[in-house]
C-alpha positions in Angstrom: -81.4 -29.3 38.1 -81.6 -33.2 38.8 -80.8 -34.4 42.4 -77.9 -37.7 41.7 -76.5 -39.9 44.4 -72.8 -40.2 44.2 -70.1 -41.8 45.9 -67.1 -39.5 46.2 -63.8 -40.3 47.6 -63.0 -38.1 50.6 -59.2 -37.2 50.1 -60.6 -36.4 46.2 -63.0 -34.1 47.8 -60.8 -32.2 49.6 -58.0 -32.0 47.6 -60.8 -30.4 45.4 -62.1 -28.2 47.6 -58.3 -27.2 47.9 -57.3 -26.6 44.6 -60.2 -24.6 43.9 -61.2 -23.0 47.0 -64.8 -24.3 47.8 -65.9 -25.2 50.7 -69.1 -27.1 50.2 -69.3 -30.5 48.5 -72.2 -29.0 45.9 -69.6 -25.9 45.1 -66.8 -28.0 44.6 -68.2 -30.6 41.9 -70.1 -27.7 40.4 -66.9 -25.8 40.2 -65.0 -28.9 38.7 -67.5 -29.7 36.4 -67.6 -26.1 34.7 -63.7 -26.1 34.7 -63.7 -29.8 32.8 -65.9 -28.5 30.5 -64.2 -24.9 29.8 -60.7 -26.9 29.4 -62.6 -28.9 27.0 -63.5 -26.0 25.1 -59.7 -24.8 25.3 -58.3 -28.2 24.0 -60.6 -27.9 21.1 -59.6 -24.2 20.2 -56.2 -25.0 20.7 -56.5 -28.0 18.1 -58.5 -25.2 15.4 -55.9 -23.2 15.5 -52.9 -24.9 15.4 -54.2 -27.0 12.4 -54.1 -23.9 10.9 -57.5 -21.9 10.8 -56.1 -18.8 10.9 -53.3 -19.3 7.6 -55.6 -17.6 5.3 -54.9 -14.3 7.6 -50.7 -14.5 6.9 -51.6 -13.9 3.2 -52.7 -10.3 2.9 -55.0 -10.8 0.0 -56.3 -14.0 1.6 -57.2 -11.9 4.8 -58.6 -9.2 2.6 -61.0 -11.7 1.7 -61.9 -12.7 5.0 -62.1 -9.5 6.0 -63.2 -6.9 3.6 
């Protein structure tokens, strides 16, 4: 883990620490971090499937071959 200096705004902070029910400064920026990155990872599976990565399974023989 590498120690960083940052300058964080104080009503950002604890509207942070609100929203997500930390208390310390080191929960809360962990916390927000790993929720950026998991709705990250939503946007982008939300974005494969609606341009259509799962069409093949509609298609009974097409899902037969995905699935045997």
């Amino acid at each position: 883990m590498t120690k960083r200096l940052v300058d964080i705004d104080d009503s950002d902070l604890q509207a942070a620490q609100e929203a997500l029910a930390t208390r310390t400064i080191k929960d809360t920026v962990g916390q927000a971090l790993r929720d950026a990155a998991a709705a990250a990872a939503r946007r982008r599976e939300i974005q494969r499937l609606t341009a259509g990565s799962l069409a093949g399974l509609a298609d009974k023989e097409e899902r037969a071959k995905l699935w045997p």
